[in-house]
N, C-alpha and C positions, 0 to 999 in steps of 0.2 A: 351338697350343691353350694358353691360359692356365688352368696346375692351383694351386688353393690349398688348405691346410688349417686348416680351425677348430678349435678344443681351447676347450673347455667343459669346466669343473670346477665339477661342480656340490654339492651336499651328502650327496646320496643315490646319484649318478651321474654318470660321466662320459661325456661324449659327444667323437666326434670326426668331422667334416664335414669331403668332401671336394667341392671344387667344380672342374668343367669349365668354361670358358669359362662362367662365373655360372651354371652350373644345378647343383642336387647331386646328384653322382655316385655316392656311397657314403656311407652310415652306419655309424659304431659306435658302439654303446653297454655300458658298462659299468660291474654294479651290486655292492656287495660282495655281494650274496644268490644271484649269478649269474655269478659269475666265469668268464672263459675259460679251460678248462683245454685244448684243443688244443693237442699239444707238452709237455704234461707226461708225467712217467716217471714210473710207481709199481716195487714190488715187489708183488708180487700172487700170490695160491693159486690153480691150480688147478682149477676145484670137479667139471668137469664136460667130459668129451672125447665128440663127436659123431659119431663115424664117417661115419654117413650123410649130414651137413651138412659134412663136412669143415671143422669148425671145432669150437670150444671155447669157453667161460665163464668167466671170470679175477674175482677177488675183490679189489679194490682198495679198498676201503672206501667205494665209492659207494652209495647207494638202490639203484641196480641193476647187477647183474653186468657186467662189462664182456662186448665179442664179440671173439673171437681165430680168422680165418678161418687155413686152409693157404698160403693164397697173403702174409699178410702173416707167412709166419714164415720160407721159405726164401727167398735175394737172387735175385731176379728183376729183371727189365729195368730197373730204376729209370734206366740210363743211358742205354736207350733213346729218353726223353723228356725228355734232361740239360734239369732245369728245372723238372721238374714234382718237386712232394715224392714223391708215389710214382709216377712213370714211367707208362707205357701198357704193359698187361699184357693178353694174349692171351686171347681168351675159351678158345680151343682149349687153354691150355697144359695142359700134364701136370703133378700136382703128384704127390710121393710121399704115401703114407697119415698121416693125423694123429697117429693110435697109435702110428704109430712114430716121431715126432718127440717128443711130450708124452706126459704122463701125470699121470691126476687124482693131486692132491696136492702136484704139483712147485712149486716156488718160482719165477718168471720177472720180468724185468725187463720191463716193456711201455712203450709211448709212446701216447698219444691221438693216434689220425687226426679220428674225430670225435666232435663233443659226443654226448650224450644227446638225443635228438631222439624227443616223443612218448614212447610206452612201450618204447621202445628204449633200454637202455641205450648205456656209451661203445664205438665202434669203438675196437680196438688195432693193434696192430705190435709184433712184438718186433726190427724189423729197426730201430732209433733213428736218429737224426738230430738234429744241434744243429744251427741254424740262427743262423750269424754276420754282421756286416755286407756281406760279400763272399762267401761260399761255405756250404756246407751242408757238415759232418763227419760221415760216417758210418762208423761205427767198423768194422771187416772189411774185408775184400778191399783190392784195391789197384789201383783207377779210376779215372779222373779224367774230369771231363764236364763241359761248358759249355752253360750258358744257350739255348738254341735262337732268344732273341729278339736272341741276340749274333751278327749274323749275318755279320760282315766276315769272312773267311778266314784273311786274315792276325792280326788280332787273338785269333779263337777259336785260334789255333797259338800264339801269345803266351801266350796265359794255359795252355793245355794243359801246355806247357814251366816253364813260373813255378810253376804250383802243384806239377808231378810234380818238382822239386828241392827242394820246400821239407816237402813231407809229411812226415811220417813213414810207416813200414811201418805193414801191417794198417791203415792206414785208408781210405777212400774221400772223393773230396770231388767235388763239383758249383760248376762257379762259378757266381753267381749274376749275374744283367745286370748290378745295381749293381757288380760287378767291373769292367767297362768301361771300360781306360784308367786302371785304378788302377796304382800301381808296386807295386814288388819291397819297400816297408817296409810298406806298407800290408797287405799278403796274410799278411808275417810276422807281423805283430801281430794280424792277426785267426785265422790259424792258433794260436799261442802262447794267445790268450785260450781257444779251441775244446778243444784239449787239454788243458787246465787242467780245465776246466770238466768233461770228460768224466772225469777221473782224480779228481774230486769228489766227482761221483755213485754212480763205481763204490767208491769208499770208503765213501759215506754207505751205500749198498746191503748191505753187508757189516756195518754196524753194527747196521741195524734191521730188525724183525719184520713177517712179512708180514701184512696187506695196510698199504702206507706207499709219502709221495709222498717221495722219494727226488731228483726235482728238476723246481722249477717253472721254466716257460716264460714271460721277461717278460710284465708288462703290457700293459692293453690299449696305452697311450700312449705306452712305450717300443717295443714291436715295431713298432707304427706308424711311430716313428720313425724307427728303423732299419731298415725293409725300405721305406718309402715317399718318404721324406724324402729325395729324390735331388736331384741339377741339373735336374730335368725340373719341379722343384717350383718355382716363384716366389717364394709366400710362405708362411709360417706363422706364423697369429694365434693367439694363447692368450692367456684371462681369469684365471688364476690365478699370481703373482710366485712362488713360489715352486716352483712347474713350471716357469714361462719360466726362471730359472736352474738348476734341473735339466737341462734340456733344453739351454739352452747349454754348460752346464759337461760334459757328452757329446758335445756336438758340439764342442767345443776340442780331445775326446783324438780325436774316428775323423774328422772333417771339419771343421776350423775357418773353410773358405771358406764352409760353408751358414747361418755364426753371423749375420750379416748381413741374412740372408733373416727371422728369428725376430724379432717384433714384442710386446708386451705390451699388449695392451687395458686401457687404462685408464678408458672410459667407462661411465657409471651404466647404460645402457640396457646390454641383454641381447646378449651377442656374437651369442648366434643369431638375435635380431630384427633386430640391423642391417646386418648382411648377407644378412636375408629364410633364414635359414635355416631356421626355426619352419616358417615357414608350407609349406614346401617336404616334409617330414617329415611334417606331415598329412595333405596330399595322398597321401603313398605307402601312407598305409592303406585310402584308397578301391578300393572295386572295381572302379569305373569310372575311367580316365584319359584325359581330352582333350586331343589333338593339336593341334598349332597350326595346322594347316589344317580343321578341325572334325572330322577323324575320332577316333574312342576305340578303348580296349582294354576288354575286360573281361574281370577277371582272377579266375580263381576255383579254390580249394585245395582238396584233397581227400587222402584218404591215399594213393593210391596215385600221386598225380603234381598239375602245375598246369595250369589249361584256359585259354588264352588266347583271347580270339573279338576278329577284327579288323573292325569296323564303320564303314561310311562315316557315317555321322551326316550330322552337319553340312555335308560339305565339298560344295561347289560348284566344280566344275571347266570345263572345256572340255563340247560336247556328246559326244566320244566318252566312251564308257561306260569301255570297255577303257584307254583312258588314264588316265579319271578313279581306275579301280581298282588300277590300276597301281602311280600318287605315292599315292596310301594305302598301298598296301601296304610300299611304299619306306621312307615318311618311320613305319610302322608297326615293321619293323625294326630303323630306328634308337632307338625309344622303348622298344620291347622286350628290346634289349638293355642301354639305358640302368636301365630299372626291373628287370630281374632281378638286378643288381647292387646296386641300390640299396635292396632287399630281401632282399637276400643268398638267392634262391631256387632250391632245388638239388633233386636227385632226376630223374623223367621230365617233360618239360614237351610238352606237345603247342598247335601253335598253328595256328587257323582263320584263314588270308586269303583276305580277298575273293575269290571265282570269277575267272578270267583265263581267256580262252578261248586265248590265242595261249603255246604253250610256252615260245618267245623270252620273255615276260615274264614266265613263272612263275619259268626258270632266272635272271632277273636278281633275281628278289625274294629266293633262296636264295642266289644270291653276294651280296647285298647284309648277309644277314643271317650269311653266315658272317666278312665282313669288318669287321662292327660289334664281333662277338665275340671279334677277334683282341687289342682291348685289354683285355679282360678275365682276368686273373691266374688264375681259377679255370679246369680243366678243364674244356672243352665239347666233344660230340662232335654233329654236326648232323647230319640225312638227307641227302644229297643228290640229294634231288628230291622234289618235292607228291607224296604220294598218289594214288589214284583218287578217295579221297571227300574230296581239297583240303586237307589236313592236311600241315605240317610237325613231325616229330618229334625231339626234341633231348634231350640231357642235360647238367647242371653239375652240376660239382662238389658237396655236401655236405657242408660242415665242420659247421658250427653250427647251429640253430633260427634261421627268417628271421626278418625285422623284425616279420611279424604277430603270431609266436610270444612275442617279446619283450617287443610292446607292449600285448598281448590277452590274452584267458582265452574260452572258449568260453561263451557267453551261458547262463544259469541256465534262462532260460525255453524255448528252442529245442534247446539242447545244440548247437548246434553246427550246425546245420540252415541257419539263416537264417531257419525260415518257424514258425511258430504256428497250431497251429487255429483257424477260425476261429466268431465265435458261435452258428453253425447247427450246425456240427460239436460244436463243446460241450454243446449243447441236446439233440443226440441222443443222446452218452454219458450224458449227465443220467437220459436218457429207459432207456436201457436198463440202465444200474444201476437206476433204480424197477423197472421189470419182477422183475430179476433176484431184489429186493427181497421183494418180494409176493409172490412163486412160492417163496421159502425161508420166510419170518417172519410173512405176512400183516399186518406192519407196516405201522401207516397214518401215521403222525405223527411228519415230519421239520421240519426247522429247515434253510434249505438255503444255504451263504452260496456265494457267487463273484463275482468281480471287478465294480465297478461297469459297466463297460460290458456288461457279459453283463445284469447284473441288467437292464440300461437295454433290452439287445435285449429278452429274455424278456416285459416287461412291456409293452412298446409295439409289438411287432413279431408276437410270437406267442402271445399271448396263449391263445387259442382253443384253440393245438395244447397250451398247458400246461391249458386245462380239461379238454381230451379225455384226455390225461392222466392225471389226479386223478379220472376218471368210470372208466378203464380197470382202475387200479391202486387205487383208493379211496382214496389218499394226499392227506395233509390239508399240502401243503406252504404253509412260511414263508418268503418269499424274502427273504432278508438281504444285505449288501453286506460285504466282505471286503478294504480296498487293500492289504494283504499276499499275496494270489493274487494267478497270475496271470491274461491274459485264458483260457487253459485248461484252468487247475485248479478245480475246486469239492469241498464241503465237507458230508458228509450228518449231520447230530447226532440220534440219535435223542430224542425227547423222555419217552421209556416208560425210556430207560439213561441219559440224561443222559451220553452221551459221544459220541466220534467217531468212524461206524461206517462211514466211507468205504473205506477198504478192505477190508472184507468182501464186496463182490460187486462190487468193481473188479477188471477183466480185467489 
């Protein structure tokens, strides 16, 4: 598989595209109004211990309180799932009481697991982690764990060995894949930078008043760098000269074989038009997504998880049914895997495939779909097996707000819905505000504005039901047009107040 990376530096944002074999893989984007804090460490108060939630509220100077669960304050399995930043943790486990570990008011050091997502403030951890080009430093205990995607034997005993002579006491470290076949200078110098780095913060932490960010977590385009920029990577394009020599001049001190690979875009047209990656980023906002054998997704959010519905559409296959539902569902798999990445979409996801009557192919639709998911960096846990009512159920990872979060706002007119009343349904609220109207004030003489096309039904469509109306209620209305409404809002002015008295006997 040929992987590249695009680097867009733009005025307002940077962006960085990752492309598979020419299709894009992954998005990032990054705005200064919107910055990544994942991996950052505050100092932070206190405010609030939960007993009953087994968790706590931390005061780091965000809009909203950070969350401080039981389970991210004692060291728990983290090296059970050497690899993952927080491990696979036990639903069963036993934690000890919160109260007894915190207390409102105390001072704690914390780290962001994840962003601010909706009206949820930041997930924390006080159990920290720096994260270096080869290894993950985590301060306490004294473990060492390896990558799980590092799967040779001999080698995960290599590096087991390599890292437990070079550590220090009281720390913990995880190697990371990109470890793979690095030497004994290479681990010392990223260990050496790690400790540094931690004896910083715990100084800077000691200096300053809480709630304070005590130490930031590179950038978007530098951690990219250094957590993705591997030998697995071919090339790396960037539009901006003075990143491409940033970016070199870091890759001569940690890998001066991948300086090579680093290109500078020097032409007028737009790095993301001419490797089509524009267009490819729109597409991931639709909610429908077409398959290249005519079948789609339709993908649809909600707060409590995402609904995936897998649709034959288009596709023409062979005449059995059962096959034909089969390669949809397959090649359905792969594009779901591909687009929840590429949307960075986390939390509960439940996905409808096509009916299969024969179990042999339902179980190859779910190994198909847990083997897509294996390249993907984020935590996933899948069902292993459809449902009764044909449902697969999964979850990923949640770090951050996905791509629709980033690129959207929830529509003014809908709130968020998708759908709008329509002009019969407005005609009828109209209808029963007059009522309401008449039966309080015995007010006859309105002014009535809303949206042209309403005006447009009302006059031409229903005519009759608005005389019956004005016979029922005695109402002397003025139908006026309003393009600042919208097609569901309207507008009552009385003409006796000379003001706007729509909300008075709006429900």
């Amino acid at each position: 598989m040929r992987t590249e990376i695009f680097i867009n530096q733009g005025i307002h944002e940077s962006r960085i595209a990752i492309l598979e074999d020419g299709r894009l893989a992954e998005i990032w984007v990054e705005r200064p109004e919107a910055e990544r804090t994942v991996g950052d460490i505050y100092k932070g108060t206190v405010t609030a211990v939960l007993p009953g939630l087994q968790a706590a509220f931390v005061e780091i100077g965000h809009e909203r309180t950070a969350f401080l669960q039981v389970r991210d304050m004692v060291e728990v399995d983290k090296f059970e799932g050497e690899g993952s930043r927080n491990g696979r943790r036990s639903r069963h486990r036993s934690y000890p009481n919160i109260q007894n570990l915190i207390k409102k008011g105390e001072k704690v050091l914390v780290q962001i697991t994840k962003e601010p997502i909706g009206t949820k403030g930041a997930r924390v951890t006080t159990q920290l982690s720096l994260p270096g080009r080869f290894m993950v430093l985590i301060p306490g205990g004294n473990r060492v764990g390896v990558s799980r995607k590092i799967s040779n034997w001999n080698e995960r005993k290599r590096l087991r060995d390599l890292v437990s002579k070079i550590k220090p006491d009281d720390y913990s470290v995880i190697v990371r894949t990109e470890g793979r076949n690095q030497s004994d200078r290479e681990f010392k110098r990223d260990m050496k930078q790690l400790v540094k780095n931690y004896a910083r913060l715990l100084k800077t932490s000691k200096k300053v008043t809480a709630p304070s960010l005590v130490h930031e977590e590179m950038g978007m385009t530098s951690s990219v760098i250094r957590d993705l920029f591997t030998d697995n990577v071919d090339r790396l394009v960037v539009d901006n000269k003075e990143l491409f020599k940033e970016i070199t001049t870091y890759l001569r001190q940690v890998s001066p074989e991948l300086r090579q690979r680093v290109e500078y875009y020097r032409e007028r047209r737009p790095i993301f038009d001419a490797f089509n990656v524009e267009e490819e980023i729109e597409k991931a906002a639709n909610r429908t997504v077409w398959m290249r054998r005519g079948g789609a997704l339709v993908i649809d959010y909600a707060e409590a998880g995402t609904f995936i519905d897998v649709n034959s559409a288009r596709y023409v296959g062979s005449d059995d049914q059962e096959e034909n539902n089969l390669n949809t569902n397959i090649e359905a798999a792969r594009e779901i895997s591909r687009q929840l990445k590429l949307r960075d979409v986390g939390g509960i996801i439940v996905i409808d495939f096509i009916d299969m009557n024969e179990e042999r192919n339902r179980k190859k639709v779910v190994e198909r779909l847990v083997e897509e998911f294996k390249k993907d960096r984020a935590k996933v846990s899948i069902c292993s097996h459809v449902s009764e009512f044909g449902l697969v159920e999964m979850t990923r990872q949640r770090v951050r707000p996905n791509l629709l979060h980033t690129h959207s706002e929830p529509c003014t007119l809908c709130n968020g819905t998708g759908r709008i009343l329509g002009p019969d349904t407005t005609l009828t609220r109209i209808e029963r505000w007059l009522q309401r109207s008449y039966a309080a004030t015995r007010e006859k003489r309105y002014v009535l504005k809303v949206h042209p096309d309403v005006a447009a039904y009302i006059l031409e469509n229903r005519e009759e039901r608005l005389k019956s109306l004005r016979k029922a209620t005695k109402a002397r209305l003025q139908v006026e047009t309003d393009t600042t409404l919208g097609p569901q809002d309207y507008r009552f002015f009385s003409n006796k107040r000379s003001l706007d008295v729509t909300a008075e006997f709006r429900v």
